[in-house]
C-alpha positions in Angstrom: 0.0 0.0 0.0 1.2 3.6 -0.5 2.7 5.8 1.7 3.0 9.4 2.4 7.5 8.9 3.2 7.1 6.4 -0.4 5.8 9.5 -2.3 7.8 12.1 -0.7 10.5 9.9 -1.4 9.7 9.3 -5.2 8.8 13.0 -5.3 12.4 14.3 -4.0 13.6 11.2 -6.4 13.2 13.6 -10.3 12.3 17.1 -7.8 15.1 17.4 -4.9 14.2 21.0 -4.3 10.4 19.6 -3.8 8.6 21.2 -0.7 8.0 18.1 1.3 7.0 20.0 3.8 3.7 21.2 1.5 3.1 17.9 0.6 3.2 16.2 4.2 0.8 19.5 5.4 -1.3 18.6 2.2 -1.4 14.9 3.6 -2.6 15.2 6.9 -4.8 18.2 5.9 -6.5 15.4 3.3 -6.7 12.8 6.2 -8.3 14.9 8.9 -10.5 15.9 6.6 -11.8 12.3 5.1 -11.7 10.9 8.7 -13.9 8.3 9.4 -14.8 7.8 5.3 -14.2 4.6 3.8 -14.0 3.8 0.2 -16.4 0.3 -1.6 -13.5 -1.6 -1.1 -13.4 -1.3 3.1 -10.0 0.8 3.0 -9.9 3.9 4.6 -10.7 6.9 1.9 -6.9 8.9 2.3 -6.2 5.8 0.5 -7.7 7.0 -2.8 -6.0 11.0 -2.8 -2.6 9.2 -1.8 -2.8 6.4 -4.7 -3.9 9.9 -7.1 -0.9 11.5 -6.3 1.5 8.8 -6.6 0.3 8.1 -10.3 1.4 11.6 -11.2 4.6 11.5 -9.5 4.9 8.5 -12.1 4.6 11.1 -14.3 7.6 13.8 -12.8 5.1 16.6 -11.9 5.3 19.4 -9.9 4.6 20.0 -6.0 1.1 21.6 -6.7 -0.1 19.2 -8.9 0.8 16.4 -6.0 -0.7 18.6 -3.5 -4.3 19.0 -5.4 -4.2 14.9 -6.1 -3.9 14.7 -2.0 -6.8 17.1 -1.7 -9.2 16.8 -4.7 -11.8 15.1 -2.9 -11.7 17.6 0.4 -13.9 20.6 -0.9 -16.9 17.9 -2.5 -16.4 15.4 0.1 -15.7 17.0 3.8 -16.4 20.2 5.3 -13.3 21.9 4.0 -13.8 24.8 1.7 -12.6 26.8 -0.8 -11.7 29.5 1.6 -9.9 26.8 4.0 -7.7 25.5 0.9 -7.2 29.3 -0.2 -5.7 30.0 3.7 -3.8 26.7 4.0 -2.0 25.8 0.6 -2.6 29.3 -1.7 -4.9 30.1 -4.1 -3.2 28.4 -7.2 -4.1 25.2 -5.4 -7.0 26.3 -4.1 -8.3 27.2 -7.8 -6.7 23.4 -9.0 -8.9 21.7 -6.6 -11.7 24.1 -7.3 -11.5 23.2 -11.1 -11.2 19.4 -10.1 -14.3 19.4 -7.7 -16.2 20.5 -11.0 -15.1 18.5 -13.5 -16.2 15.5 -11.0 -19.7 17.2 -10.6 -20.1 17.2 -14.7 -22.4 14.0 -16.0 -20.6 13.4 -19.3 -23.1 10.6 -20.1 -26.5 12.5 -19.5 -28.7 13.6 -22.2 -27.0 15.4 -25.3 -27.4 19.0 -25.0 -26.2 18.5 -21.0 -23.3 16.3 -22.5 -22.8 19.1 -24.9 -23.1 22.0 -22.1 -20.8 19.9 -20.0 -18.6 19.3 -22.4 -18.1 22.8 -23.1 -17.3 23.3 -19.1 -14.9 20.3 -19.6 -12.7 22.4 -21.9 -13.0 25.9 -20.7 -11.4 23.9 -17.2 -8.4 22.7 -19.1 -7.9 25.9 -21.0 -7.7 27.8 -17.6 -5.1 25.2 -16.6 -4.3 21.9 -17.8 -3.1 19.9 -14.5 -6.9 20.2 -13.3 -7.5 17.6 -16.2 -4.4 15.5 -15.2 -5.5 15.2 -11.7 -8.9 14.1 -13.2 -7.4 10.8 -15.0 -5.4 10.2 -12.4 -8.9 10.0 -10.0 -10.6 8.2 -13.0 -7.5 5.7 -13.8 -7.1 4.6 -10.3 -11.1 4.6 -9.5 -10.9 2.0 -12.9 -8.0 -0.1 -11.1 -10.1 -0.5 -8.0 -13.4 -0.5 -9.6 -14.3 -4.2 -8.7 -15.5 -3.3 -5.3 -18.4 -1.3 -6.9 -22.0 -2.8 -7.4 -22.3 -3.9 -10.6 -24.4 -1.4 -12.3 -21.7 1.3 -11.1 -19.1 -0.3 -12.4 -20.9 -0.4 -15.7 -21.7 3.1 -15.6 -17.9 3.8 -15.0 -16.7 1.9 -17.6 -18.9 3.3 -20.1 -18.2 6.7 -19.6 -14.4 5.7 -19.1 -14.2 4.0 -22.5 -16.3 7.0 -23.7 -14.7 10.0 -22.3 -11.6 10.0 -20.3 -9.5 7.0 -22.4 -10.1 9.0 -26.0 -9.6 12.2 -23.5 -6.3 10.7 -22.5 -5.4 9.7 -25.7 -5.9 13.0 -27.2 -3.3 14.7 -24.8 -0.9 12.4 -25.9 -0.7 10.2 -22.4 -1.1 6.5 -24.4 -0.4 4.6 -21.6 -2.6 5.6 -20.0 -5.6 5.8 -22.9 -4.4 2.5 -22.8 -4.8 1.0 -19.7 -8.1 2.6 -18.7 -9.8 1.0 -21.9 -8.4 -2.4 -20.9 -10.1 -1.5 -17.4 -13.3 -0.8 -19.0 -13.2 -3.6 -21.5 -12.9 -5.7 -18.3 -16.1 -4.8 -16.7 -17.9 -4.3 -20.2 -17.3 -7.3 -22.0 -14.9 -10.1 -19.6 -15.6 -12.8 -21.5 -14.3 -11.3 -24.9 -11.1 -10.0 -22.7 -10.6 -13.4 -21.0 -10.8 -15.2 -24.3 -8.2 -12.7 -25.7 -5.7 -13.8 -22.6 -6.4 -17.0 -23.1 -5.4 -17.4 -27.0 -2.4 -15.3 -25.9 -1.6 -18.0 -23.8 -2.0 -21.1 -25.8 0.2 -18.9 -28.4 2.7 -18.7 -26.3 2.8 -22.2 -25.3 3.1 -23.6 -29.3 5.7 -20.6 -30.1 8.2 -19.8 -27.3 8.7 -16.5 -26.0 8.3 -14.5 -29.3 8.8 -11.3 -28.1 12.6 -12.2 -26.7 13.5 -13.5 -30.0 12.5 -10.7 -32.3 14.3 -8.2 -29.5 17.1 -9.8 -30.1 16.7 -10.0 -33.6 16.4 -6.1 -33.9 19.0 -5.5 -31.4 21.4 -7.4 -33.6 20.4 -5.3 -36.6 21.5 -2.2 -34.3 24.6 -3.8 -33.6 25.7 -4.3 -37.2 24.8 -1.0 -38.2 26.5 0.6 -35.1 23.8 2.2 -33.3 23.4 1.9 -29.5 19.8 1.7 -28.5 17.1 0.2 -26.3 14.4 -2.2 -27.6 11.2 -2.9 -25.8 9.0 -5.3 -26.9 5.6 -6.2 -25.7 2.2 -7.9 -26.7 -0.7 -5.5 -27.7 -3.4 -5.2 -24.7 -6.2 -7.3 -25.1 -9.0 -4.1 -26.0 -6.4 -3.1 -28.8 -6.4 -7.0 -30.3 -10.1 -6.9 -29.9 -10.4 -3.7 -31.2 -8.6 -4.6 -34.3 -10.5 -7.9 -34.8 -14.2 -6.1 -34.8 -12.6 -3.6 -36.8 -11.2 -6.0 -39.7 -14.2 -8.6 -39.0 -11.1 -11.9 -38.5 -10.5 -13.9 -36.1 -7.6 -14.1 -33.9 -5.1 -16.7 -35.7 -6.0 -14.7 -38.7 -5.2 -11.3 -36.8 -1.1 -11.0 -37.8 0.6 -7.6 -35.9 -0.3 -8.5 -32.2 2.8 -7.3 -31.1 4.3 -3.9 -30.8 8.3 -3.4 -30.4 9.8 0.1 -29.4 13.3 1.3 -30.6 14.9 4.1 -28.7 17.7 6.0 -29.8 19.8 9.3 -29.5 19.2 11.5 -32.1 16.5 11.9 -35.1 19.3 10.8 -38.0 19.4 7.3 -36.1 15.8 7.1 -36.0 15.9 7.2 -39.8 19.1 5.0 -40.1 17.7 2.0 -37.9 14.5 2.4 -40.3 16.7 1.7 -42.8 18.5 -1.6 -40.9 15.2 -2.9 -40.2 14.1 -2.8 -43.8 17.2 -4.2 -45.4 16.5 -7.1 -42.5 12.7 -7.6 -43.0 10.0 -7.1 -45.9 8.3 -4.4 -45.0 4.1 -4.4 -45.0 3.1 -2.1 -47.6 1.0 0.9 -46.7 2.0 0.9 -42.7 4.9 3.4 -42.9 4.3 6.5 -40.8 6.2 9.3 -40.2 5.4 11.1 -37.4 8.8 12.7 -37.3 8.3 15.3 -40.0 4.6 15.5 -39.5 3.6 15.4 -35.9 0.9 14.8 -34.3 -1.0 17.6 -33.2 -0.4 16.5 -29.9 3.2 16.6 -29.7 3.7 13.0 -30.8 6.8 11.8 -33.0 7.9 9.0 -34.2 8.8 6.4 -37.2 5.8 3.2 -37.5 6.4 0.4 -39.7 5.4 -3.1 -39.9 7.4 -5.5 -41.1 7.1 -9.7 -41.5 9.6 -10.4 -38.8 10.8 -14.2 -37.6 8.8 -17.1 -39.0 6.5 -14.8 -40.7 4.7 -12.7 -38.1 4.1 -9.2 -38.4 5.4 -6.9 -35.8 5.0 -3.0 -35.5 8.0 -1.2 -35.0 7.9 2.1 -33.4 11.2 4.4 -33.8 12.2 7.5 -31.8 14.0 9.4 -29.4 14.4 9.5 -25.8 12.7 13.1 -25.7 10.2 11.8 -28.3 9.7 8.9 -26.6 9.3 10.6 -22.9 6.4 13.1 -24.9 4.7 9.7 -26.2 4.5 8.2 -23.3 3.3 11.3 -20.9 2.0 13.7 -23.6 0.9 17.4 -22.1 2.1 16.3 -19.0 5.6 16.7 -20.0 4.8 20.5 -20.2 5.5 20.3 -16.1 7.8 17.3 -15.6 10.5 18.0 -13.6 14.3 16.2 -13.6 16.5 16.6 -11.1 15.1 19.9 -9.3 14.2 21.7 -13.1 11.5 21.7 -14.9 12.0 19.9 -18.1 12.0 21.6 -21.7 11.5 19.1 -23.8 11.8 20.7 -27.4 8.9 18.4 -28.6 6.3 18.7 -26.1 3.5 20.7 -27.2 2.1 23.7 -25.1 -1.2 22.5 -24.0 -2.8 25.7 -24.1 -2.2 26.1 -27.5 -4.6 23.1 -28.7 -7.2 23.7 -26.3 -7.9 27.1 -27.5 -8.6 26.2 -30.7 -10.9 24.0 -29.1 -13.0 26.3 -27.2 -12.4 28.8 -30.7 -14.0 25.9 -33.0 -16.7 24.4 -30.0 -17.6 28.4 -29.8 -18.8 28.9 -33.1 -21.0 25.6 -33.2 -24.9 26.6 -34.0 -26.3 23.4 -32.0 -25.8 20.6 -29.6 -25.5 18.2 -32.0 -22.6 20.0 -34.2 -20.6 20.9 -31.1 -20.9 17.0 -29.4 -19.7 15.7 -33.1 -16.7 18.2 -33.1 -16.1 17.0 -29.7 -15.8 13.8 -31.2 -14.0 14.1 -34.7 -11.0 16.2 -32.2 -11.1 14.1 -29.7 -11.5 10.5 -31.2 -9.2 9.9 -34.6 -6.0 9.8 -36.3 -5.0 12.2 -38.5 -3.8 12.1 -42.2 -1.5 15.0 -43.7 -2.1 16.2 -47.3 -0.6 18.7 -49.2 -1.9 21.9 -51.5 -0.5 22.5 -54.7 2.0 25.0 -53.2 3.2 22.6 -50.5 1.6 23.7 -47.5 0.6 20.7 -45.2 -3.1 20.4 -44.1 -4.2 18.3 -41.5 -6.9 16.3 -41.1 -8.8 13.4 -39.4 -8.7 9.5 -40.8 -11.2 9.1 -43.4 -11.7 13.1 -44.6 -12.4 13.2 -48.1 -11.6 16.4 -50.7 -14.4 18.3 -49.8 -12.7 18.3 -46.0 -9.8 19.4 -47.4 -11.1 22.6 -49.2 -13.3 23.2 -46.3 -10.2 23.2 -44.5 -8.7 25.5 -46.4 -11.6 28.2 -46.5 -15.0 28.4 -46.4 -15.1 30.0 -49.5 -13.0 28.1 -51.4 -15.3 24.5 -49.8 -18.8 26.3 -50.6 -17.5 26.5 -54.3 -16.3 22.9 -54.8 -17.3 21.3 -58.0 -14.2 18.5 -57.7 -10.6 17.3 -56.7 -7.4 16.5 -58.7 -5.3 14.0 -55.8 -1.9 13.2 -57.2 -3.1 15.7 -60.3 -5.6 13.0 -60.9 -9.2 13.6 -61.1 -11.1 11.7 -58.2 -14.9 11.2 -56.9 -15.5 14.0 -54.2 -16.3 11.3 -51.6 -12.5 9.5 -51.9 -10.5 8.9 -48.8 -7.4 10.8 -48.2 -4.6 9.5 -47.7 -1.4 10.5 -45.9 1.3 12.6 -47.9 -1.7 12.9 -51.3 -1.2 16.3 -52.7 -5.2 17.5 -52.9 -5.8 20.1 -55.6 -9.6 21.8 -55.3 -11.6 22.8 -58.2 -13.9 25.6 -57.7 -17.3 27.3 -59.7 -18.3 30.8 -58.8 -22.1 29.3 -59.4 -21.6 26.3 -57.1 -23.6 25.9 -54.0 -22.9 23.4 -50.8 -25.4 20.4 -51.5 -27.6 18.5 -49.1 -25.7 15.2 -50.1 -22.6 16.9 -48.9 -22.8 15.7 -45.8 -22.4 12.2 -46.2 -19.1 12.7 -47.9 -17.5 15.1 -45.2 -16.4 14.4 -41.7 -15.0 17.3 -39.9 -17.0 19.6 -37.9 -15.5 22.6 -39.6 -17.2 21.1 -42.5 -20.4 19.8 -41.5 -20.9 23.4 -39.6 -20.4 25.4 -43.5 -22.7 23.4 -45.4 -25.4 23.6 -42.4 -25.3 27.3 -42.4 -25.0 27.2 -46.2 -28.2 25.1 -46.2 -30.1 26.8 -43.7 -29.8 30.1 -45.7 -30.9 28.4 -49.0 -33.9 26.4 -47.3 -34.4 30.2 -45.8 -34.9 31.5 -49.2 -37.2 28.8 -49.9 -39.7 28.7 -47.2 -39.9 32.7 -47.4 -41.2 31.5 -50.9 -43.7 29.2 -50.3 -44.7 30.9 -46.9 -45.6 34.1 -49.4 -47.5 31.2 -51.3 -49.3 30.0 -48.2 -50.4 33.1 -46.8 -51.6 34.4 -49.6 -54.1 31.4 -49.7 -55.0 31.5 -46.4 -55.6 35.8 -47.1 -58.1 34.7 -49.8 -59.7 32.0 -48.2 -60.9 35.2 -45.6 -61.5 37.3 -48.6 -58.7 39.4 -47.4 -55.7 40.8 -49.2 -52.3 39.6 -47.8 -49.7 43.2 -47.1 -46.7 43.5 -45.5 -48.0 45.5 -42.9 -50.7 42.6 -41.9 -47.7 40.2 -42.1 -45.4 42.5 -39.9 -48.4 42.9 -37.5 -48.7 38.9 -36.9 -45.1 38.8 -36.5 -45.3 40.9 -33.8 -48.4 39.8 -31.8 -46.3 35.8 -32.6 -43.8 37.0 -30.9 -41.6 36.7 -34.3 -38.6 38.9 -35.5 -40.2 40.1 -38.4 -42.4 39.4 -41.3 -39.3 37.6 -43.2 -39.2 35.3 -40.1 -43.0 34.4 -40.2 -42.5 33.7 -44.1 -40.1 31.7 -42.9 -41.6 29.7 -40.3 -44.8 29.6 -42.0 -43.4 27.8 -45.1 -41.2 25.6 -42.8 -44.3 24.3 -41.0 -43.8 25.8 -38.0 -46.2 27.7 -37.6 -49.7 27.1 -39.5 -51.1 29.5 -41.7 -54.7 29.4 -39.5 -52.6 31.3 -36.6 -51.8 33.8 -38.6 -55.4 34.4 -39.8 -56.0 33.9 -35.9 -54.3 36.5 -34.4 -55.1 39.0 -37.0 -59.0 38.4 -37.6 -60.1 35.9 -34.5 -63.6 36.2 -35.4 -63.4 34.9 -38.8 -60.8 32.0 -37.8 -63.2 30.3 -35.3 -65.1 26.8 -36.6 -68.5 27.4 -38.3 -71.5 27.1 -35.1 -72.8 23.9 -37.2 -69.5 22.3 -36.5 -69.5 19.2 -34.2 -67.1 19.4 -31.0 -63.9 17.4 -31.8 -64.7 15.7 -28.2 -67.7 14.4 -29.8 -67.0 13.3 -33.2 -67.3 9.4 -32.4 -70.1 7.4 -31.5 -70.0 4.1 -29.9 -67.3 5.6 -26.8 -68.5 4.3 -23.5 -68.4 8.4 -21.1 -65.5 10.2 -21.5 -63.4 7.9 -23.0 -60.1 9.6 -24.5 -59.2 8.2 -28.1 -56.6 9.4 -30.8 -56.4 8.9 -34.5 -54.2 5.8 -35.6 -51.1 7.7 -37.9 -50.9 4.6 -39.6 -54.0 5.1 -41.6 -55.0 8.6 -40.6 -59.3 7.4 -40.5 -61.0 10.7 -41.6 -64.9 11.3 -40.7 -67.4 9.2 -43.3 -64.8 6.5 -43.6 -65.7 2.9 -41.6 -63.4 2.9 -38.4 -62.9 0.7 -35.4 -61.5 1.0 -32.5 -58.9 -0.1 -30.7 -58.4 -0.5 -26.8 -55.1 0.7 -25.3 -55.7 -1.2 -21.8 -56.8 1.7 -19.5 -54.6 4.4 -21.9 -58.1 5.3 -24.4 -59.1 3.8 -27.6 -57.0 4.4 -31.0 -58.8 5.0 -34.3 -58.5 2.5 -37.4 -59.6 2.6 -40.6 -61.3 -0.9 -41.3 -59.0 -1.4 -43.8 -56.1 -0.7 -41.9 -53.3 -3.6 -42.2 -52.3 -2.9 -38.8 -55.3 -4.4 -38.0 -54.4 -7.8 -38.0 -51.8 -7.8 -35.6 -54.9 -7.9 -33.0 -57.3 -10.8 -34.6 -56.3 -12.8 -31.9 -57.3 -10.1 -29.1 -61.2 -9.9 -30.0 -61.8 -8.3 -26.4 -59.8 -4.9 -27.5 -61.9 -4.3 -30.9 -64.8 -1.6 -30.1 -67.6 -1.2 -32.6 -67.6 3.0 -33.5 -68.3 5.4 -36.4 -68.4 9.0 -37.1 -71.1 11.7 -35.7 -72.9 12.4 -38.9 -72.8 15.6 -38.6 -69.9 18.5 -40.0 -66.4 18.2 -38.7 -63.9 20.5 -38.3 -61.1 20.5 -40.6 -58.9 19.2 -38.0 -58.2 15.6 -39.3 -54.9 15.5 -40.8 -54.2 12.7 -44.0 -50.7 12.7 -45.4 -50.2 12.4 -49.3 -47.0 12.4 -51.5 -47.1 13.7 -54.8 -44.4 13.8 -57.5 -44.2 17.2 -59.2 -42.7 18.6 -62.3 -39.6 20.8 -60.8 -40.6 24.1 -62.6 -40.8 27.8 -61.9 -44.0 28.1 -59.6 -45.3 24.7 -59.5 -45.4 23.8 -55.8 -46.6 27.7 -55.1 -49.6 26.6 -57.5 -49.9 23.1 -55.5 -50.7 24.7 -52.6 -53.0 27.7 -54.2 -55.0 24.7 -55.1 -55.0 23.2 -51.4 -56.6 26.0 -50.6 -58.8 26.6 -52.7 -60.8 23.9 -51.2 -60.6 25.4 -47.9 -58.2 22.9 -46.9 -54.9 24.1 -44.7 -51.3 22.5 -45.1 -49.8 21.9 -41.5 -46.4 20.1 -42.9 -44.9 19.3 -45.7 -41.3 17.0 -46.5 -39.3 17.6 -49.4 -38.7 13.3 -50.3 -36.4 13.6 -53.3 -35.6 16.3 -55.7 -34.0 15.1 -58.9 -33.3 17.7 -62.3 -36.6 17.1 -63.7 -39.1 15.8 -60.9 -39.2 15.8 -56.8 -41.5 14.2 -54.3 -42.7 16.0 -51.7 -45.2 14.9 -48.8 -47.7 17.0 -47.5 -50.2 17.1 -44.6 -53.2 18.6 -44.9 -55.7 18.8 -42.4 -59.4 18.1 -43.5 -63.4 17.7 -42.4 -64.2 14.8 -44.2 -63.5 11.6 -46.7 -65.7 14.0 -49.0 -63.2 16.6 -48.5 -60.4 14.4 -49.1 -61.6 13.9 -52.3 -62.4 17.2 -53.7 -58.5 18.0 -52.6 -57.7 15.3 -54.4 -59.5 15.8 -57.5 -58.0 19.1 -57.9 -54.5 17.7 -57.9 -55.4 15.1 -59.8 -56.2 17.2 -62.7 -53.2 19.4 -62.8 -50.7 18.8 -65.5 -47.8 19.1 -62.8 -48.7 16.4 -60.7 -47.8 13.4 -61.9 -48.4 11.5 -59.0 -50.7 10.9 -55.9 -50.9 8.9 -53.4 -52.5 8.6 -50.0 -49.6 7.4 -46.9 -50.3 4.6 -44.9 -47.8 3.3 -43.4 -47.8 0.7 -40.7 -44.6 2.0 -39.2 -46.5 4.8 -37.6 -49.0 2.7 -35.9 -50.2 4.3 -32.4 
């Protein structure tokens, strides 16, 4: 078990100038505080800050960073406060553990726009000051290595949002170890059996081949030997998640899965790096396509080195990893190299990459994100993938996520230059906008004043950056639109009145619907939004109430035992004067079928739930909304003279769906809301006879069933 001399003593071990004397305070400050606490596991709760701290002094870091692990838990869990931490230790550690005890109050797996809102919190934490995150995986990693002594539904919960969250999170700041070993944790708890078969093929491996992982060492280290290079070789079997990873990933089995081992070669300087490439190649084949170099392109994160896979002793494929000792000390601890310390100084290692740096473009690119949905998949895209490198005709280098495609590339560019994409030359050779980029492809973007962003656009990108452009560029275009057919609408809904449609009277609804202006009720109108009786509504009430003859909606159906509640089935939308039965919902009200309804059979064998109704015979209000979809010639003015003809039967258009628009023809569903199977038919008879409409058709569709 840890101790507080154990981590003074590995402290004072890379810090000699350490304050132990701050850290022993910190200490027994932490275990006053948690007195009489107790973790799942039985052991007494100072256990869990010391174990914290200890994990970072793995990692060489400074005296306050070891200080907030002993108290992270003190302001949330204890009576301690901020003011008590601000008196005792400072306020820079006072603020640390502040930003901790919030990042541990954030639920990162709740609902999206809290995971978004959260998310956002997450960031704007780091950007203020990055150890506040470190001490977080720390908490997490050491909660994951303990985590059996939870119930199980809490362990699952952990796991998920460790797999989730903090092992891409870790992974992202360049700390693979440990992105490593908290996804191993998780894939424990989440799937044991896959994890325990993965150990147990490793063993029987093992058993038929020898220790393979000695032999190939030495194999390499011979190579260094001939070519005079002193260096260090590490060799090791993948963890199981990475193995299982792979095998979902590729769809094979283990014996068919060939690079299950990983070797590491460490040497002085960058020109050896390249030179034991070299020695390694001359000694084995190499695999095509799984050369990297992450020495003249880096990471974002700070990451360098040389990858390549080779077919090593009796035929199995290794990865071999190639770098320095200060490359390899900023792949193993990432951003946290930014405060390790050696001997008493604080380290300034040339490739570590100032972690302020990439989370402010971060909170820059999450700032300018219109919705939850956009910001959570930026989130995502940053936090979750490799990236490629390209090239522009000039020779700049442009980075981007696995799997981007041309269009990513000139979104990433500029705007401008994405929104007027008409194709891509990659390798000055003509390619499909959808193609997959690959790393060192020069991209060369070929641009159309006329061109627009197109819906289909967003199936073939993948970065934020560009999902964000061609939403903005769509929502403006879709803007224009429904201010068309809104204009259309209204002016229908004017003359049905016998009233003539102005600006002002559009302005005037606007206002008393709370709207921006008469632009924005266009807008909403022909968007569905809004419904072009509530317009009539606000501005002449008397003439948009129901005809006195008109039967209450409450009592359109006969047959209802009292005060029964029932709702129109959307699977076959029954209108009144069309034969209907009910439905019983088992104490929830009775549903609405047409007798015809397919949907209908599923409950032949339930006789006791049918109920025998049909329609007051009376008039209904034109409330009863039937969904057609019509295909329509794509002409100047066409839909706009759909509609005119909707209402012209006195009919009103509550939604409508744009299905598929093609050069010549689009389908386009609309809802319109009607009295009467009569009705129905007189809206359809006008359609029908228009030289546009090609097509008609009532939607019934089973899928909506009630």
């Amino acid at each position: 078990m840890d101790t507080i001399s154990g981590l003074i003593t590995r402290v004072k071990g890379y810090h000699p100038n350490s304050d132990s004397g701050l850290i022993l305070r910190a200490y027994a400050f932490g275990a006053t505080m948690h007195d009489g606490q107790f973790r799942h596991s039985g052991d007494p709760y100072i256990t869990h800050p010391l174990a914290v701290a200890n994990i970072l002094a793995e990692q060489q870091l400074d005296d306050a960073t070891i200080v907030t692990a002993l108290l992270h838990d003190t302001v949330e869990d204890t009576r301690a406060s901020h003011a008590d931490l601000v008196r005792e230790f400072g306020p820079v550690i006072a603020d640390l553990v502040d930003g901790v005890t919030k990042l541990t109050k954030l639920q990162l797996n709740s609902n999206e726009t809290k995971q978004a809102e959260n998310f956002r919190k997450l960031f704007m934490a780091m950007s203020r000051d990055m150890r506040v995150i470190l001490v977080k995986l720390a908490d997490r990693l050491h909660n994951m290595r303990t985590i059996k002594s939870m119930k199980p539904e809490g362990q699952q919960r952990k796991a998920r949002e460790t797999m989730d969250i903090f092992a891409p999170l870790a992974g992202r700041m360049g700390m693979q170890w440990m992105r490593e070993e908290l996804e191993d944790l998780a894939f424990s708890v989440l799937n044991p059996e896959g994890r325990n078969s993965i150990i147990r093929r490793f063993v029987t491996l093992q058993r038929e081949s020898g220790d393979v992982i000695d032999k190939i060492a030495t194999d390499i280290r011979t190579e260094l030997d001939r070519v005079g290079i002193v260096g260090e070789v590490r060799g090791r079997a993948k963890r199981p998640f990475s193995i299982w990873r792979k095998m979902e990933e590729k769809q094979i089995g283990f014996s068919r899965l060939s690079d299950i081992y990983g070797f590491r070669v460490i040497v002085a300087t960058e020109q050896e790096c390249y030179a034991v490439l070299g020695a390694i190649h001359q000694r084995w084949r190499a695999v095509p396509g799984r050369f990297k170099d992450y020495i003249s392109q880096p990471k974002s994160n700070g990451y360098r080195s040389l990858h390549t896979s080779v077919s090593g002793r009796d035929g199995k494929r290794v990865e071999v990893q190639i770098r320095t000792r200060q490359m390899h000390e900023v792949a193993e601890t990432g951003v946290a190299a930014h405060w390790s310390y050696r001997d008493g100084e604080r380290v300034e290692n040339p490739f570590a990459v100032d972690p302020a740096g990439w989370v402010s473009s971060l909170n820059e690119q999450f700032d300018s994100a219109q919705d939850h949905d956009e910001f959570l998949e930026a989130v995502k895209l940053e936090m979750y993938q490799d990236q490629v490198f390209c090239f522009t005709p000039k020779g700049e280098v442009v980075k981007l996520p696995k799997g981007a495609t041309p269009l990513d590339f000139a979104y990433a560019i500029h705007t401008r230059i994405g929104d007027a994409c008409v194709g891509a030359k990659v390798d000055s050779v003509r390619v499909p906008l959808w193609t997959r980029l690959r790393n060192g492809q020069s991209c060369e973007i070929l641009t159309a004043e006329a061109q627009r962003p197109q819906a289909t656009w967003m199936d073939i990108v993948v970065t934020g950056r560009a999902k964000s452009a061609i939403r903005r560029s769509l929502r403006a275009a879709d803007r224009d639109k429904f201010i068309r057919l809104g204009t259309e609408l209204a002016r229908v809904a004017f003359d049905g009145v016998n009233k003539r449609m102005s600006m002002k009277a559009l302005a005037t609804a606007a206002r008393e619907l709370h709207l921006q202006d008469a632009d924005e009720l266009l807008a909403r109108l022909g968007s569905a939004e809004i419904q072009s009786r509530q317009v009539i509504g606000v501005l002449y009430p008397e003439l948009a109430t129901r005809d006195s003859d008109e039967i209450d909606a409450r009592a359109a159906i006969v047959g209802l035992e009292g005060d029964a509640a029932f709702e129109r089935a959307q699977c076959c939308q029954p209108v009144p004067g069309e034969r209907i039965v009910g439905i019983s919902r088992r104490g929830k009200g009775v549903t609405l079928h047409a007798i015809d309804c397919p949907v209908l059979a599923d409950y032949e064998d339930q006789p006791d739930r049918w109920i025998d109704l049909h329609w007051h015979g009376g008039t209904h209000p034109a409330i009863h909304t039937v969904t057609f979809e019509l295909a329509i010639t794509n002409d100047a003015g066409v839909l706009g003279r759909v509609c005119t003809l909707i209402g012209a039967q006195k009919a009103n258009i509550s939604d409508l769906e744009f299905r598929d628009k093609k050069p010549d023809f689009y389908r386009v569903r609309i809802d319109i809301d009607l009295r009467s199977v009569e009705h129905m038919h007189a809206v359809r008879l006008a359609l029908e006879a228009d030289q546009d409409v090609v097509t008609i058709a009532r939607v019934r569709d089973r899928h909506r069933a009630a």
